[in-house]
C-alpha positions in Angstrom: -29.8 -53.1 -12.7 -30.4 -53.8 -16.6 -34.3 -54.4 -17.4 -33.3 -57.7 -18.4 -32.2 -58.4 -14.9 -35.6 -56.6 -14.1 -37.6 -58.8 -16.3 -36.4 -62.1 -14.9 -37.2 -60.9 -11.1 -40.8 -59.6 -12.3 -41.6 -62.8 -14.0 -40.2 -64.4 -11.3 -42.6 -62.8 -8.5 -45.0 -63.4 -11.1 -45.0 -67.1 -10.7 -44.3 -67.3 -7.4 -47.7 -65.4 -7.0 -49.8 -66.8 -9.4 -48.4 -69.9 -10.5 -48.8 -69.2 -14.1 -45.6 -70.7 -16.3 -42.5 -68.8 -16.3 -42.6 -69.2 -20.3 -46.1 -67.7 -20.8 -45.0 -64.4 -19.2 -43.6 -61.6 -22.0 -43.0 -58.0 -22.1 -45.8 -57.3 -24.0 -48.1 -59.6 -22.3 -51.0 -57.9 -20.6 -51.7 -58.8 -16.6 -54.9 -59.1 -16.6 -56.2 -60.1 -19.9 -53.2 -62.3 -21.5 -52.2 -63.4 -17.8 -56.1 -63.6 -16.0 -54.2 -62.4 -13.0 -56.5 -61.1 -10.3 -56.8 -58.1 -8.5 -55.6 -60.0 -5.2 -52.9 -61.6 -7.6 -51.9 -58.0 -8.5 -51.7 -56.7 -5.2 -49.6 -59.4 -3.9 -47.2 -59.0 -6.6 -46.5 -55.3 -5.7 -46.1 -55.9 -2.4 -43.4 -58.3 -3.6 -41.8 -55.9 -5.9 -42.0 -53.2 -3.7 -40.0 -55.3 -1.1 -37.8 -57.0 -3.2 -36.6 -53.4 -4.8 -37.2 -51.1 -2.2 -39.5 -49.1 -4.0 -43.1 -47.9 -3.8 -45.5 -48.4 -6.3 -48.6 -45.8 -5.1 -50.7 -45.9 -8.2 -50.8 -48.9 -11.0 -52.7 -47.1 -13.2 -51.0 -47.2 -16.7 -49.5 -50.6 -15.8 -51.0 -53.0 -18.1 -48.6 -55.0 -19.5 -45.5 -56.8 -17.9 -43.4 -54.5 -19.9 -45.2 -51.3 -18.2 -44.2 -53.0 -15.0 -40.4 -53.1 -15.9 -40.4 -49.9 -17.2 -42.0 -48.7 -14.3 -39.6 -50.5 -11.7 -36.4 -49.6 -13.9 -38.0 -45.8 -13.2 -37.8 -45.9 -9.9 -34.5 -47.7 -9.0 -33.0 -44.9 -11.7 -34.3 -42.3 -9.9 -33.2 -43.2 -5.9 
């Protein structure tokens, strides 16, 4: 899976969790500060990714911006 098929899922999730635009939501745009997304908001949205990719994400930390999350997902799915 390319990171721009990535992208599109995360930003997805992201508005199925949150409700915030899909065209607000960039790479470089930071979760919590750009996005105001909450720590509930956060939590649900790894549980989605985690389910909708089969992967676990144990620690967020270092995952500030949407494009950390991408990175972080492409990661995984390169490595099982």
């Amino acid at each position: 899976m390319t990171k721009d098929e990535i992208f599109e899922k995360v930003k997805t999730i992201i508005v199925q969790q949150t409700g915030i635009s899909k065209e607000k939501i960039f790479l470089n745009s930071n979760i919590k500060n750009d996005l105001n997304v909450d720590s509930l908001d956060i939590f649900e949205v790894i549980n989605e990714l985690e389910d909708q990719f089969k992967i676990r994400i144990e620690d967020e930390t270092g995952i500030e911006t949407v494009g950390d999350l991408v990175n972080f997902v492409h990661h995984q799915l390169s490595i099982n």
